[in-house]
N, CA, C and O of each residue as an XYZ file, in Angstrom:
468
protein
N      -9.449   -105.733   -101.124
C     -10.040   -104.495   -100.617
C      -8.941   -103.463   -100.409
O      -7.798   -103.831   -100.139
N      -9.284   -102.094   -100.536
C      -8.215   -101.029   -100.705
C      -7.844   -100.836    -99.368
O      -8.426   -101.567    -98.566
N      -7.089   -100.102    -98.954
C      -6.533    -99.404    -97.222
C      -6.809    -98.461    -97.590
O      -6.512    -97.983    -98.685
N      -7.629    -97.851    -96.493
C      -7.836    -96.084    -97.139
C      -7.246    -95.390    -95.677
O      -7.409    -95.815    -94.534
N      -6.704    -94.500    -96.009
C      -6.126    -93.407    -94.748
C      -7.578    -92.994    -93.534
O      -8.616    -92.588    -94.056
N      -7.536    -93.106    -92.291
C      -8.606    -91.972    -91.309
C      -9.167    -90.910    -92.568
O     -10.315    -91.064    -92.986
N      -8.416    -89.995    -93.048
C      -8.880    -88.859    -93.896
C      -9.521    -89.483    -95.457
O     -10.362    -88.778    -96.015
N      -9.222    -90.417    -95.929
C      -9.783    -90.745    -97.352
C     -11.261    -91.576    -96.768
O     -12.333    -91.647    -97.367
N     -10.911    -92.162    -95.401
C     -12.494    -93.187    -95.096
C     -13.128    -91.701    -95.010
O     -14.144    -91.585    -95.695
N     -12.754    -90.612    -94.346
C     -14.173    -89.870    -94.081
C     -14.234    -89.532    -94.904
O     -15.356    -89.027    -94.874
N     -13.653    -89.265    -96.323
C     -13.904    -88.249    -97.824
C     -14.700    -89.014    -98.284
O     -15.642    -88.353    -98.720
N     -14.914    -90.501    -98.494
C     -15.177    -91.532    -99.087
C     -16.756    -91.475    -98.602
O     -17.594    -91.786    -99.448
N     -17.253    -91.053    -97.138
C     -18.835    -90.867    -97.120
C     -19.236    -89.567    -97.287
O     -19.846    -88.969    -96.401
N     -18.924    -89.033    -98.433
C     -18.981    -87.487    -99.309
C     -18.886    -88.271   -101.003
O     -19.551    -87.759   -101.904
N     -18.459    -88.882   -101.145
C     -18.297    -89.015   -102.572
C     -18.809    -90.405   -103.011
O     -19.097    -91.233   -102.147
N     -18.925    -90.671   -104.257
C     -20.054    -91.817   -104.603
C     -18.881    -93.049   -104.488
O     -17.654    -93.120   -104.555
N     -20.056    -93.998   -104.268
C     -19.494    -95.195   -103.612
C     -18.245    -95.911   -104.541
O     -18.505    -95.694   -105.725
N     -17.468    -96.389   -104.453
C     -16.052    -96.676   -104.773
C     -15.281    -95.624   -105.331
O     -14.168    -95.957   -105.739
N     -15.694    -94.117   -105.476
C     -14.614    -93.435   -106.057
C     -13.603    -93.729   -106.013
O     -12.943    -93.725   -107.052
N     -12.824    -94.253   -104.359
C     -11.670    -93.675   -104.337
C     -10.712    -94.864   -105.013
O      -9.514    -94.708   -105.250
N     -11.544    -96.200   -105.303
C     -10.872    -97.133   -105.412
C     -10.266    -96.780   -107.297
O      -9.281    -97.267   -107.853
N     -10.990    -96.079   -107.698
C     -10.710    -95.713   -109.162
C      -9.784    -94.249   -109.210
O      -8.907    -93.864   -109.984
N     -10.213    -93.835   -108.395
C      -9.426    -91.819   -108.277
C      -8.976    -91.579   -107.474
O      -9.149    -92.214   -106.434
N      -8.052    -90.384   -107.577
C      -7.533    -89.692   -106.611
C      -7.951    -88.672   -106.373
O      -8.314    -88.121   -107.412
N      -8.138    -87.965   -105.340
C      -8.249    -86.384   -105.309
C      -7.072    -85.718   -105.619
O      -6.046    -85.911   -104.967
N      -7.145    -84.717   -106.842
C      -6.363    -83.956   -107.308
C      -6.591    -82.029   -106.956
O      -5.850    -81.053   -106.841
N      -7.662    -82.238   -106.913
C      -7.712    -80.426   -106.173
C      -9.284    -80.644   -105.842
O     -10.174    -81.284   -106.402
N      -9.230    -79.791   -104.629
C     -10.271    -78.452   -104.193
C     -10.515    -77.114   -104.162
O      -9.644    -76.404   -103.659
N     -11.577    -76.575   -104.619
C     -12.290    -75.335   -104.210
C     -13.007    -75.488   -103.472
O     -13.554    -76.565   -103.235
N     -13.246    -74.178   -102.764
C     -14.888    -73.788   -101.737
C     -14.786    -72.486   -102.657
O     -13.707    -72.068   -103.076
N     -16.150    -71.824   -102.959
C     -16.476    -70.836   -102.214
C     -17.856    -70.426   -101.905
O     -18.624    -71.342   -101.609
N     -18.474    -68.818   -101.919
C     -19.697    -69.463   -101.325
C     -20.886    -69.768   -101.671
O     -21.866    -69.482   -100.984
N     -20.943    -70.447   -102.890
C     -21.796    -71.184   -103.957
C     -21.785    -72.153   -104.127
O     -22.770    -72.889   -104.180
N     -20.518    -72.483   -104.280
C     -19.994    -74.276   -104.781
C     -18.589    -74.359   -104.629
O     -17.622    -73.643   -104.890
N     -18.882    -75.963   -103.897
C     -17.880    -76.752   -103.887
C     -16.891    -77.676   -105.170
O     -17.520    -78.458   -105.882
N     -15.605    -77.547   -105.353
C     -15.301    -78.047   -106.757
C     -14.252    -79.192   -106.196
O     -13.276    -78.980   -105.475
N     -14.668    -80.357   -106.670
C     -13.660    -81.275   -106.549
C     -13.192    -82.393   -107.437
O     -13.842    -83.432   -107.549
N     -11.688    -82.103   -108.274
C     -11.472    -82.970   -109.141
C     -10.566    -83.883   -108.241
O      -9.831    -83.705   -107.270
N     -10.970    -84.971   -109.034
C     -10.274    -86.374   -109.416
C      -9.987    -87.076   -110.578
O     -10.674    -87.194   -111.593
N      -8.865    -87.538   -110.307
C      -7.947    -88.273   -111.515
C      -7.953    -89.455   -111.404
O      -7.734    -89.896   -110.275
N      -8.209    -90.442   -112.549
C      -8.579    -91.638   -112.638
C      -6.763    -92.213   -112.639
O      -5.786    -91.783   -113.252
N      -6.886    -93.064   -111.901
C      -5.664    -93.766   -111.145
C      -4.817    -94.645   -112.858
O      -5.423    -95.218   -113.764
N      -3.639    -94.464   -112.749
C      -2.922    -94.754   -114.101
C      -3.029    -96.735   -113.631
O      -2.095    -97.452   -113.271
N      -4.380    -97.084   -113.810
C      -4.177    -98.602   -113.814
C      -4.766    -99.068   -114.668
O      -5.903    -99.448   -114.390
N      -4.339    -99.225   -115.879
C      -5.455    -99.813   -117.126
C      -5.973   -101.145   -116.427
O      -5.429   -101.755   -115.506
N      -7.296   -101.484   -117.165
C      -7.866   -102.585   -117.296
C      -7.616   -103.553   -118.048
O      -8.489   -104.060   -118.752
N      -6.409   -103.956   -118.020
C      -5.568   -105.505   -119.018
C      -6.767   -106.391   -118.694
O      -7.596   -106.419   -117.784
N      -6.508   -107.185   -119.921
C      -6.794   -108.885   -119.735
C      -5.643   -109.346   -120.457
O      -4.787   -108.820   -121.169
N      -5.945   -110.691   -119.973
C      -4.705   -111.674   -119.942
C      -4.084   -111.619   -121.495
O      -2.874   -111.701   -121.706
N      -5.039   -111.475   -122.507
C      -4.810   -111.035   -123.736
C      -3.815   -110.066   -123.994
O      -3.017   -110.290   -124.904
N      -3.721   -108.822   -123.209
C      -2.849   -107.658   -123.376
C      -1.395   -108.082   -122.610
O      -0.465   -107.276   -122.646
N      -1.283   -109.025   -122.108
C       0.053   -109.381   -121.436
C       1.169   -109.282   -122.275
O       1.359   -110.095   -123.180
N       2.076   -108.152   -121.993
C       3.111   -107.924   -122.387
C       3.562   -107.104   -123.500
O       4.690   -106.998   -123.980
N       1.983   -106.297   -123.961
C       2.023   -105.522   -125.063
C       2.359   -104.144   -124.526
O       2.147   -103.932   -123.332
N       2.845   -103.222   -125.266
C       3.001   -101.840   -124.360
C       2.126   -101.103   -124.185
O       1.610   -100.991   -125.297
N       1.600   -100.506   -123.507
C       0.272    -99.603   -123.298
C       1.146    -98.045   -123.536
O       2.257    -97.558   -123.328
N      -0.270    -97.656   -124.148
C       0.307    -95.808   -124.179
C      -0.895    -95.471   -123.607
O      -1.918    -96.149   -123.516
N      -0.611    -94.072   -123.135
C      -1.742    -93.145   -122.316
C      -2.197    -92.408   -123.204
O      -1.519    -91.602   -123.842
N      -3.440    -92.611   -123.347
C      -4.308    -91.670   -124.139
C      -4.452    -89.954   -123.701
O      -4.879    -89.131   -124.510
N      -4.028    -89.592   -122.317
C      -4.714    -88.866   -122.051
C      -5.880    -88.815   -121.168
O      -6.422    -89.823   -120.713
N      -6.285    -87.500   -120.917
C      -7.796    -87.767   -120.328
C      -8.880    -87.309   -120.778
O      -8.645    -86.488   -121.665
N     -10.220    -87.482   -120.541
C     -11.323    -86.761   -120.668
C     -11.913    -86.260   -119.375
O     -11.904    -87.002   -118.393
N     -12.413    -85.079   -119.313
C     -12.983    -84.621   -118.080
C     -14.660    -84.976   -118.253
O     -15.257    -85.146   -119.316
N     -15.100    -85.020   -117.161
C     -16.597    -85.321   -117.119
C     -16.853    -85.004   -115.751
O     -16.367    -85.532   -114.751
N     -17.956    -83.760   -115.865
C     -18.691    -83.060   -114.679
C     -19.858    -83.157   -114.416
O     -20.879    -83.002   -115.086
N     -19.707    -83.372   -113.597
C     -21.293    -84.106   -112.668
C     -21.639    -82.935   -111.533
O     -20.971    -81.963   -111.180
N     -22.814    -83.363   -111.146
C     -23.764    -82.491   -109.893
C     -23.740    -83.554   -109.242
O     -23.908    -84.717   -109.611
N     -23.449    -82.970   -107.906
C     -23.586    -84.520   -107.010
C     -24.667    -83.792   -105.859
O     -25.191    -82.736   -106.213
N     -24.975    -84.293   -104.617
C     -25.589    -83.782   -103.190
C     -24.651    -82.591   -102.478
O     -23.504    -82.540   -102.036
N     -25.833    -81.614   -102.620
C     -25.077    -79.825   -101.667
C     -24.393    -80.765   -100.678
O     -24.674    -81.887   -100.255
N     -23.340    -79.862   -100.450
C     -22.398    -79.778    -99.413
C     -22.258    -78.943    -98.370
O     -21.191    -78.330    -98.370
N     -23.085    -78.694    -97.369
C     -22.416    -77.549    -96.751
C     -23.092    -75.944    -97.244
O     -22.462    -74.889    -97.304
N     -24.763    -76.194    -97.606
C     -25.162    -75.117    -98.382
C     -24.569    -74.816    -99.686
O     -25.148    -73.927   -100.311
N     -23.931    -75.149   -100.032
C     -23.363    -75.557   -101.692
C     -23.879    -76.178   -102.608
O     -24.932    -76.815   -102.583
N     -23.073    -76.000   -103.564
C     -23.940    -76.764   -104.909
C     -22.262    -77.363   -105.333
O     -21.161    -76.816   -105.273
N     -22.753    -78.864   -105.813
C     -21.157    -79.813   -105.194
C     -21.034    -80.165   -106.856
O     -21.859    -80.874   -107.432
N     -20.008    -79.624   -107.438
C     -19.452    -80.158   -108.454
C     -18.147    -80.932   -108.627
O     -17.011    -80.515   -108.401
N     -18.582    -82.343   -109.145
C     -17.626    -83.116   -109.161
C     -16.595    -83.452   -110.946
O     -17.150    -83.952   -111.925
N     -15.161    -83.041   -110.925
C     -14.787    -83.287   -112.203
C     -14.252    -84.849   -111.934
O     -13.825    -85.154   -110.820
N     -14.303    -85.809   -113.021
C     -13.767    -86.841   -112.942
C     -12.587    -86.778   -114.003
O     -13.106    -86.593   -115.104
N     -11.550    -86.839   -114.082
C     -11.048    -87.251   -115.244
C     -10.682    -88.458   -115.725
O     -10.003    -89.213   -115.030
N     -11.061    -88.772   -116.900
C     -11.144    -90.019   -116.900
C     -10.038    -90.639   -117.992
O     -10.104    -90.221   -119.148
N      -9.184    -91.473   -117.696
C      -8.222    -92.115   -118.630
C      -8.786    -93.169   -119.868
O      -9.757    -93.911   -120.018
N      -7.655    -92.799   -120.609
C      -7.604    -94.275   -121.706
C      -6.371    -94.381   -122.234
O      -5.417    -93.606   -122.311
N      -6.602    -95.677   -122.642
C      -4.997    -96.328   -123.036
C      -5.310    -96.841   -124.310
O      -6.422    -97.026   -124.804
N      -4.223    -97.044   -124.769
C      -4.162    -98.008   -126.240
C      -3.059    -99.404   -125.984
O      -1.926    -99.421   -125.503
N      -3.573   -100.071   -126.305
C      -3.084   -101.182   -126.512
C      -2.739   -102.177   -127.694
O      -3.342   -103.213   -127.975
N      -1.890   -101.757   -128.177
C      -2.062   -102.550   -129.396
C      -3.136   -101.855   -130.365
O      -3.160   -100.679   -130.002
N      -3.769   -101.976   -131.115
C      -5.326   -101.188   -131.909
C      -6.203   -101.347   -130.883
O      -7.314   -100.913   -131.185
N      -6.127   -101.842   -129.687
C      -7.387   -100.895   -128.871
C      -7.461   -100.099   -128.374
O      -6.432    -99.428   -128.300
N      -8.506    -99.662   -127.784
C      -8.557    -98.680   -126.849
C      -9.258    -99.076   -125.866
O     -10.154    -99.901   -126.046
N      -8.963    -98.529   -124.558
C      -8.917    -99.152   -123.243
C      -9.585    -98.254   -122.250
O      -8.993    -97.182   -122.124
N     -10.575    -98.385   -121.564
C     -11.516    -97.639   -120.797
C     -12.017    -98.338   -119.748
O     -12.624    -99.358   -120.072
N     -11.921    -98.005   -118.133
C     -12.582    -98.713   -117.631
C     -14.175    -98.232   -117.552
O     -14.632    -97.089   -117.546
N     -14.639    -99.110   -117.512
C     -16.182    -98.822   -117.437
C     -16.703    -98.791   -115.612
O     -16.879    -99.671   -114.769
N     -16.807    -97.342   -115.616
C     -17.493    -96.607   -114.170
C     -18.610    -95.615   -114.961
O     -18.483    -94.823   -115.895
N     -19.782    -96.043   -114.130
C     -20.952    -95.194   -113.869
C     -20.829    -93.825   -113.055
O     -20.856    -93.682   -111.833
N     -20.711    -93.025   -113.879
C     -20.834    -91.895   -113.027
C     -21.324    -90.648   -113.060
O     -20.732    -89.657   -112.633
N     -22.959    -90.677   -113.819
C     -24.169    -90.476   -113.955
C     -25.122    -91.108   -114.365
O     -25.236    -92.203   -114.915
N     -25.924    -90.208   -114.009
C     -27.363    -90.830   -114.127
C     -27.978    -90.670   -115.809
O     -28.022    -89.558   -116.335
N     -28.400    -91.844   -116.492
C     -28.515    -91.986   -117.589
C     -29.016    -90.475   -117.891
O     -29.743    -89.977   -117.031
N     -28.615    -89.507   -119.314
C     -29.497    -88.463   -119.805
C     -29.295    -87.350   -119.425
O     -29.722    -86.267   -119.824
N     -28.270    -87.769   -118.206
C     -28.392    -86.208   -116.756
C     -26.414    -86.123   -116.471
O     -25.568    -87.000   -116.644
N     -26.308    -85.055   -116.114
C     -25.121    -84.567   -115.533
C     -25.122    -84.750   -114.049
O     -24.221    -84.321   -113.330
N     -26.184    -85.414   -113.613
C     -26.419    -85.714   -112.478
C     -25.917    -87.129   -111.617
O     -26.451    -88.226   -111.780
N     -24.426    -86.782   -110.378
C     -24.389    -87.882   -110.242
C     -25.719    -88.759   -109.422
O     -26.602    -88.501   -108.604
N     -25.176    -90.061   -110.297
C     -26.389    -91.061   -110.007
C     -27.396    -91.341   -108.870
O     -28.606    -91.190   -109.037
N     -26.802    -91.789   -107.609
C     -27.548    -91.306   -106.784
C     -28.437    -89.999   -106.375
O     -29.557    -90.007   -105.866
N     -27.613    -88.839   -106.746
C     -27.942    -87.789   -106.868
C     -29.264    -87.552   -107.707
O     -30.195    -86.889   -107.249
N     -29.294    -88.167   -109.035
C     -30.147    -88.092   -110.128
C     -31.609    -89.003   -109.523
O     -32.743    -88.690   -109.884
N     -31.325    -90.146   -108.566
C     -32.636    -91.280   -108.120
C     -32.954    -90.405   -107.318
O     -34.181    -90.428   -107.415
N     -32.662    -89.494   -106.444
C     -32.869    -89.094   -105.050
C     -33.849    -87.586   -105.380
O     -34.651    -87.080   -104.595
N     -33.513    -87.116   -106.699
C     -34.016    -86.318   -107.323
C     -35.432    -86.705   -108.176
O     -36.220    -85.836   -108.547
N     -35.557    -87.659   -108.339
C     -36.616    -88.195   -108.802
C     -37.202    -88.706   -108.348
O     -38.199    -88.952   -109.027
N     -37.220    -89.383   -106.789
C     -38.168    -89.557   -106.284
C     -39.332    -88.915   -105.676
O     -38.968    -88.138   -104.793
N     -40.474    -88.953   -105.811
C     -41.590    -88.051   -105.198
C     -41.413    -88.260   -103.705
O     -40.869    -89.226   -103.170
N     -42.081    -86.964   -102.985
C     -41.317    -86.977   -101.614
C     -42.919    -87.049   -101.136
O     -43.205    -87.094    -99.940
């Protein structure tokens, strides 16, 4: 289990469940429309025992923006950026959910939206 700082436990009931164990917060905006908050996917590839000792290169990232739950009378946009590696001829991705199938909507965000009230 991770150690999270007083300040990352309270960020952590704002943002979808394990973010922080995969990201970092890399910047904020406010203003008075929307909230903007990127995160950077943490430089820890997903080895298996297979990749032991091969060199990994950094792919780079991809960004991926989601709608998550207003903030504060806001409209809460979340960037993820998301890493990959190469390994040898693969390519290396961890697999995180972080929308809702079809939708730019993060996931919870997207069920909570679809339910009839």
């Amino acid at each position: 289990m991770m150690k999270l700082t007083p300040e990352q436990q309270a960020l952590s009931c704002f943002l979808p469940e394990d973010t922080l164990k995969y990201f970092d917060v890399v910047s904020s905006q406010r203003n008075a429309e929307c909230l903007r908050i990127t995160l950077e996917e943490k430089n820890d590839p997903p080895l298996e025992e297979r990749h032991r000792g091969m060199p990994v290169e950094s792919l780079g990232f991809q960004d991926i923006s989601v709608t998550d739950f207003p903030a504060r009378g806001r409209k809460t946009l979340l960037t993820f950026r998301r890493r990959r590696w190469r390994v040898g001829r693969e390519i290396l991705k961890r697999r995180i959910t972080l929308c809702a199938p079809g939708t730019r909507l993060e996931e919870e965000f997207g069920l909570f939206l679809k339910t009839d009230s």
